[in-house]
N, C-alpha and C positions, 0 to 999 in steps of 0.2 A: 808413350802414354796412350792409352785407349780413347777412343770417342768417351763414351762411357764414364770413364774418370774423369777426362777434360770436364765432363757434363755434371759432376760431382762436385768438381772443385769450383767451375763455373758459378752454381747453386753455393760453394759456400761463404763466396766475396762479399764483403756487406755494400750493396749497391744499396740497399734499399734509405740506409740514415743519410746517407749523402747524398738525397734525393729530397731526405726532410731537411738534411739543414740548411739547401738553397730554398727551401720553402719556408721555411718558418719567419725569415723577413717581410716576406710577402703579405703573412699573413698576420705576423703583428702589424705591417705597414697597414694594412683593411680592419685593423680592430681599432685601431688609430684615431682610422679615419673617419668610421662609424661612429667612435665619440666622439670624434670631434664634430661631426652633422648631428649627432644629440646635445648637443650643447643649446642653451635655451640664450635667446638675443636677451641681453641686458644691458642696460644703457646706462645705467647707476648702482653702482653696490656699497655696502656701509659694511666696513671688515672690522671685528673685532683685534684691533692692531695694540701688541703688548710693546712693540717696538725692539723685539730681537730678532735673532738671525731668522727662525723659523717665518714670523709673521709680515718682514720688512722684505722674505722672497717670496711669499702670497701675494704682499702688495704691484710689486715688478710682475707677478707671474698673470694676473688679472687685467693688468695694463697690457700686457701684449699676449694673452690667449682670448681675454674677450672684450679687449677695444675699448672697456667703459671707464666711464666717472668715476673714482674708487673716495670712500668718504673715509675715514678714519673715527673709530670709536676707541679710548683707553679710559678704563675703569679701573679708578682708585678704591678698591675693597680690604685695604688692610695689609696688602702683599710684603710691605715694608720694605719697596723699592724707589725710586725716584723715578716719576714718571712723566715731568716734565722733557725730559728727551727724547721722547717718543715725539713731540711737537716738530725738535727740531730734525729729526731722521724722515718725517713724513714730507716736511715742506722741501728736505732736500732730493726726495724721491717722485718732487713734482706735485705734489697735493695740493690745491687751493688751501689760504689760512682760514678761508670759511668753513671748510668742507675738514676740517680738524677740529674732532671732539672728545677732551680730558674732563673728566669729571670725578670728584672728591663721592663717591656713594657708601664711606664705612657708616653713617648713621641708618642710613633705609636699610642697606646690609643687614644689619643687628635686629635692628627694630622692628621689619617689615618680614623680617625671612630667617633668620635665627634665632628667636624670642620664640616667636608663635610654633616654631618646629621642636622647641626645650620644651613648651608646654604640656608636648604628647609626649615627652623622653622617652624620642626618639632613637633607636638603635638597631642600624643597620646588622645583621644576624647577630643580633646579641651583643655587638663591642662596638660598631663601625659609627663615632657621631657624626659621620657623614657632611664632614667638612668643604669636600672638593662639590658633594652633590647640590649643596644648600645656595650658593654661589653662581651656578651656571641660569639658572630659572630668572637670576636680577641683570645676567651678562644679557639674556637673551630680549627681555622686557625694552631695556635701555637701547637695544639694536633694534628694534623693531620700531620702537618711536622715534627714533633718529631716523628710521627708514622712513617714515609717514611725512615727519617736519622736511626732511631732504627732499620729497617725492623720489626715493631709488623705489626700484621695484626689486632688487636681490641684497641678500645677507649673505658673509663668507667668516667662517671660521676654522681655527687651525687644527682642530681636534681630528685624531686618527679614524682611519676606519673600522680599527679593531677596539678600541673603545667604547667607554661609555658616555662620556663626553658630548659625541655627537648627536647622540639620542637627545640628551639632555636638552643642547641648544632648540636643534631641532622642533623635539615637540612642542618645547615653549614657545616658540618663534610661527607655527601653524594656530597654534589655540590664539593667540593672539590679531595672529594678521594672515587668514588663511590662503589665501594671495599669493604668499610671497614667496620667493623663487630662492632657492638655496644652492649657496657654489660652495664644495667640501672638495678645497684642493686635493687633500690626501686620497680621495676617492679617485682622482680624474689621473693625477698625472703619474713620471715613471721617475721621481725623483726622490726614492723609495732607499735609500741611502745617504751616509752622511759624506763621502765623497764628493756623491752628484748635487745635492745641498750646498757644498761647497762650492766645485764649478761654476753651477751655476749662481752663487754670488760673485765667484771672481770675474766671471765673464760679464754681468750687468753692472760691476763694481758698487756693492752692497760692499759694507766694513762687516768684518769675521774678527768677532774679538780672540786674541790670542789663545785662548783658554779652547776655547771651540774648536779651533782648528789642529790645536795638540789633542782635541778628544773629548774636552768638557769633563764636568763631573761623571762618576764611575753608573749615576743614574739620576731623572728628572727628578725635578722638585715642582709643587704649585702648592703657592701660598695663599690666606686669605688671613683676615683678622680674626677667626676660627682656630684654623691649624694649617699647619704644613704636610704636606703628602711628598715620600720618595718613594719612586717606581722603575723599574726597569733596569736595562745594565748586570750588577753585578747583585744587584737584590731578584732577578729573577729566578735563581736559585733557591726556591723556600728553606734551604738547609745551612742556607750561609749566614753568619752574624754579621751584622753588619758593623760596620766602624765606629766606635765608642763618638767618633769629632763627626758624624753624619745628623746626630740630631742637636738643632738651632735653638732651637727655646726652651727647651729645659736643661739643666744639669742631670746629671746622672743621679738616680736613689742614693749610691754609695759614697757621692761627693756633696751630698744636702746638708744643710744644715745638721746637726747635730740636735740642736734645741725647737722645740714644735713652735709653731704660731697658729693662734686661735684667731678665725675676722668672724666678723659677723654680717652677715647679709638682710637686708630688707625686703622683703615680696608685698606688692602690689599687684594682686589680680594674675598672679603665677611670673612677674617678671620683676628681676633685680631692680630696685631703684635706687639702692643705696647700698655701701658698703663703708662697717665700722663707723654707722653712723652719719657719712658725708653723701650726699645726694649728688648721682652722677646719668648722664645720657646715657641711654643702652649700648654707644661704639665706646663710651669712655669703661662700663660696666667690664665690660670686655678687655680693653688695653689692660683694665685695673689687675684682673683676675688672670690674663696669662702672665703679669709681672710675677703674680705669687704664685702661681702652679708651678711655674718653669724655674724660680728659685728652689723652691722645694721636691723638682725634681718629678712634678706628677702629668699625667697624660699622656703617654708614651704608648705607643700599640703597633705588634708585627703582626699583620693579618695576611690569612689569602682569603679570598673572599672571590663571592661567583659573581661576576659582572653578568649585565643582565643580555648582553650579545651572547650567552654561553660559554663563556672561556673561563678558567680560574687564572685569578690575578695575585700576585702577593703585592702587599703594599703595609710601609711603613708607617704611622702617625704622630705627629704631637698634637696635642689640642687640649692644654693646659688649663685655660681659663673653661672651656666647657666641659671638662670633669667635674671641677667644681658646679659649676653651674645645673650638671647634670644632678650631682649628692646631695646638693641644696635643696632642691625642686621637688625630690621625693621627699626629703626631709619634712618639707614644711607642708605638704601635703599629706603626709602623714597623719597630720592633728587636723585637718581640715575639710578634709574629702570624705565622704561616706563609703563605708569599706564597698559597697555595690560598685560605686561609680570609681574608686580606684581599678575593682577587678574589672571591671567594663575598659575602662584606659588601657589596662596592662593587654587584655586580649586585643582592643582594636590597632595598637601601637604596630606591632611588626605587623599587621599590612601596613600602615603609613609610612611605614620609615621607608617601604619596600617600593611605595608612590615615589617619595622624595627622589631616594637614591636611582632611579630608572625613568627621572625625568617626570614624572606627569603632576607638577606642582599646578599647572593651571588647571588640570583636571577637577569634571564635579564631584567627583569621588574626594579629589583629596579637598575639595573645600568643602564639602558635607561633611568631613568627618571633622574639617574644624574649627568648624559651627558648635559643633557638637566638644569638644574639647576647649574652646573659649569660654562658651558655658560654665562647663565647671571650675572653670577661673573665678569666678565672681566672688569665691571666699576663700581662695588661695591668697590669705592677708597674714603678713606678720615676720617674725625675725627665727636666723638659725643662725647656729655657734656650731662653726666646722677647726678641727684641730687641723693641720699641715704637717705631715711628719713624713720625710724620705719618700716619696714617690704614693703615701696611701692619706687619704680623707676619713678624719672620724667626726660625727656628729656628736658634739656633745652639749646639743639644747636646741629646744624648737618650742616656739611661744608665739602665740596670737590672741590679740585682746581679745578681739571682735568674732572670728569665726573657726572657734578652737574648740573640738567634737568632744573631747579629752576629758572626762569629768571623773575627776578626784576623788569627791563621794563614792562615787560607787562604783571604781576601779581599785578600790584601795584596800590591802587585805586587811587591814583592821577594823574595829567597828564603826560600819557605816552611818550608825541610826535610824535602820531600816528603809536606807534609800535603796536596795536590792535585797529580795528576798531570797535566798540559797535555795530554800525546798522548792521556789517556782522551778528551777534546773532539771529534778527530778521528769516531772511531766514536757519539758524540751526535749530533755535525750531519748525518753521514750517514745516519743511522736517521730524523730527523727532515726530512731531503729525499727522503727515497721518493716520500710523495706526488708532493710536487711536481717532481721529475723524470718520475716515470710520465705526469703530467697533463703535462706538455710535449710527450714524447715521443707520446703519445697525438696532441696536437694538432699536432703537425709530420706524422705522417702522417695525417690527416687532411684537412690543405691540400696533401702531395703527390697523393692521389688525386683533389683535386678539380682541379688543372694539366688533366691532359689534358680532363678532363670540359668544360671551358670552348675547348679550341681544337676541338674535333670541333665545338662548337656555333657558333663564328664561321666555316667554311670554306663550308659552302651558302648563307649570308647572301652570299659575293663571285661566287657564278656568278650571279645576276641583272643582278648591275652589268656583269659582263664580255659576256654575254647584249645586252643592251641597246650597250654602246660597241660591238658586232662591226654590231649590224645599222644604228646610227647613220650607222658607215663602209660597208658596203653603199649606204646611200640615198647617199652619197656619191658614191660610185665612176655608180652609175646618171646 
């Protein structure tokens, strides 16, 4: 073999990757390290602890990457889990029984943060009632004030990076307590699998309930006393249906009842306070109304939807009781709102919902807008009759003593008794076609002036042709 070709083949060995691949340790070992020297000293953190696998190795993971105090917060909002063994998982994980905080919060839930967000019906690009979003603004509230009472100076929560989630907490948690230091495991570490999730519980000896470590459900769920959201797994596929036995609180359309149910709802000042008559708290309003959605089979939504990180997301919903609560709201608003201040609502709504869902609930924006939306509460008074039948809601009656716009006289095609005068109509519709008669009239001459413009520009185009056939017949005659 030649110099030359030795020099060929030499050039074509792949030296070069096996020169990265003894480097590439090196140099995740140095990006490592650099977060690990960005890590900010914390001496106390208050972790929003649900007490499963995920959160119970946040808690171990905190303890021995930043040395500190770790507090425990679990918030009872409806989830319809038992949440007292979170108690006992934390104190056997070392937690002081001081420094362990479970709290019952489905009435502030409802009251303080799902009422006042029905008020604007609310919805996320048109379908989304934004169950998961309404939820994190009370998770973040409650961790920040626990953080104040504790004196920690960090909060940790378990939300992804690629979510929306962590926004959510986040901004809450800054508007509040602009101070405060935030640890987002999912950000920091490399335990970015459920393998390594596992190890590393069997090696701290955290409990792996069996289910988990065959694989868990086929994708997550998060509940509140709202609705239930399923994400991820095998619903990542926007194309795939999902499993008739995936959704929890409703029944299917096709297996509902057969026979309708009519309830009747009560509005005071735009929120439920009674149902069929019986006066109930705003988290009871809610148990009441996902019993009867979810019997009848209603609230059900397969979305994708664009998270506000950029990414599109599909996600599944139940959110039984506030479908209803949503058909109600408009309902009785109907007879009681001034058609301005409805169309006012309707246009400011999708940005609000757009607040909620992308975290910025302590924002002035979103509480100027509602200021403004409480307002018009003031005569959202009175009763609705909604029918239940197979997965859809019909209104069939809305009635308020007191502040009902509705007037029968002179809605009514029979004879009024001169409570509306017909021929006034005449001079409305023509006041209201000015414009659009002058805009016509503008445009019809418009196109008469432009008539001739176009035959003066077709008549020199025909003398080259005639030009041309006169000298043709000349060669002719010759």
């Amino acid at each position: 073999m030649s110099k030359s070709a030795k020099a060929v083949k030499a050039a074509a060995k792949p030296a070069k990757p096996a020169k990265t691949a003894v480097a590439a340790p090196a140099a995740s070992a140095a990006l490592q390290a650099a977060a690990s020297a960005a890590k900010p000293s914390v001496k106390k953190v208050v972790l929003a602890y649900s007490g499963g696998l995920d959160t119970s190795i946040i808690l171990k993971w905190l303890q021995d990457e930043y040395h500190c105090e770790v507090v425990t917060f679990t918030a009872d909002i409806g989830q319809g889990e038992e949440i007292e063994p979170a108690r006992a998982k934390a104190l056997k994980m070392g937690i002081k029984p001081e420094n362990i905080h479970i709290e019952d919060l489905r009435e502030e839930f409802v009251r303080d943060f799902v009422f006042p967000m029905f008020r604007a019906n609310a919805l996320y690009e048109g379908e989304y009632l934004l169950g998961t979003s309404i939820a994190r603004p009370l998770i973040a509230k409650r961790l920040v004030e626990i953080a104040k009472k504790s004196k920690a100076d960090a909060i940790s929560h378990g939300a992804t990076g690629k979510g929306n989630d962590q926004v959510r907490f986040e901004l809450g948690a800054y508007a509040l307590l602009p101070s405060v230091k935030v640890i987002a495991p999912w950000r920091e570490w490399d335990l970015l699998s459920r393998e390594k999730l596992l190890a590393y519980a069997d090696k701290h000896g955290i409990p792996v309930d069996f289910k988990k470590r065959k694989g868990g459900a086929p994708y997550s769920m998060d509940a509140n006393l709202l609705h239930i959201s399923y994400e991820g797994g095998v619903l990542e596929d926007p194309n795939f249906e999902p499993e008739s036995n995936m959704w929890r609180l409703t029944v299917s359309p096709e297996k509902a009842p057969n026979k309708a149910e009519t309830i009747e709802l009560t509005y005071a000042k735009g929120d439920v306070v009674a149902i069929n008559g019986v006066k109930m708290s705003p988290a009871q309003v809610l148990t009441k109304l996902n019993e009867l959605g979810g019997k009848h089979g209603i609230g059900r939504l397969d979305k994708v939807e664009n998270r506000y990180v950029g990414m599109k997301s599909r996600g599944c919903y139940e959110t039984p009781g506030g479908t209803i609560l949503l058909t109600g709201h408009r309902a009785i608003e109907s007879i009681t709102l001034d058609r301005e201040v409805l169309a006012l609502k309707d246009d400011l709504m999708p940005r609000y919902a757009r607040l909620v869902y992308n975290g910025y609930w302590f924002s002035p924006e979103r509480e100027l807008l509602q200021g403004l939306i409480d307002k018009s509460q003031e005569t959202v008074n009175g009763t609705v009759k909604l029918k239940l039948y197979k997965g859809t809601i019909m209104c069939t009656g809305r009635e308020s003593a007191t502040d009902s716009l509705f007037d029968a006289k002179i809605s009514t095609f029979d004879d009024d008794g001169g409570a509306y005068n017909q021929a006034d109509a005449a001079g409305f519709i023509k006041l209201n076609a000015l414009r659009l008669r002058i805009g016509a009239n503008v445009k019809a001459a418009r196109a008469a002036s432009a008539k001739p413009a176009r035959k003066t520009a077709g008549k020199p185009a025909a003398k080259p042709v005639a030009k041309k056939a006169a000298a043709k017949k000349a060669g002719k005659t010759k």
